[in-house]
C-alpha positions, 0 to 999 in steps of 0.5 A: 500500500505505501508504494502504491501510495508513492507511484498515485502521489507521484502520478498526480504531481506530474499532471497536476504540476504543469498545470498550475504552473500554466496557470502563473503565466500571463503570456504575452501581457504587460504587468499592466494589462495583465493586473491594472491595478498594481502601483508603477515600479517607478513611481514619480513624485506626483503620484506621491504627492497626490496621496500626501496631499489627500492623507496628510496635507490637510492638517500639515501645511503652511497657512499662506498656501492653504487659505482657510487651513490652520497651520500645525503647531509642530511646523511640519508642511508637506504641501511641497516637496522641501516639507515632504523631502524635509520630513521624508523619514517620519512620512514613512515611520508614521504613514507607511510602516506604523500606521500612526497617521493619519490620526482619529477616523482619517482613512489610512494609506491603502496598500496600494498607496504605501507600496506606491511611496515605497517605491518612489523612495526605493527608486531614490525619491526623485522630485521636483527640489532634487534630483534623487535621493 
């Protein structure tokens, strides 16, 4: 019976195996066209700035650039890319790998979104006030 066993097992492995492997292939497709919702692996700095300034520049940003807005008492702005260059270290601490911002009911970075900054900071976080990181 333990032979038997070790031929069925290995029978079903070699038909089952090449089948699933087929199905990880996307073939001729691009990343994107195969999965359109995955973030770029190369993100620029406006995709990141969108997400900044929905998820953290309501509350951290400058009164002059932001009419009706109170300042933060800490000095912190991001509604530019010295402030998010200036602070890029904490963003990522508290946004992306601990989840500390935004505070209270504000939605949290989705996935997508923290993958997103990831990559622009792993691509050397190029924008606008610098070449690369």
């Amino acid at each position: 019976m333990n032979r038997r066993h070790h031929i069925l097992s290995a029978l079903l492995s070699a038909l089952i195996l090449p089948i699933g492997l087929a199905g990880c292939s996307s073939g001729e497709k691009t990343l994107t066209e195969a999965d359109g919702g995955t973030p770029p692996v190369d993100p620029v700095y406006d995709a990141v700035f969108v997400i900044l300034d929905r998820s953290c520049v309501p509350c951290h940003h400058s009164s002059d650039e932001r009419p009706g807005l109170l300042p933060m008492e800490d000095g912190r702005d991001y509604d530019d890319c010295e402030g998010i260059e200036r602070d890029l270290d904490d963003i990522l601490d508290s946004c992306v790998e601990n989840e500390r911002m935004p505070p209270g009911a504000w939605p949290r970075l989705t996935e997508e979104e923290k993958l997103v900054i990831r990559q622009w900071v792993d691509a050397g976080a190029c924008s606008p006030c610098r070449t690369c990181r």
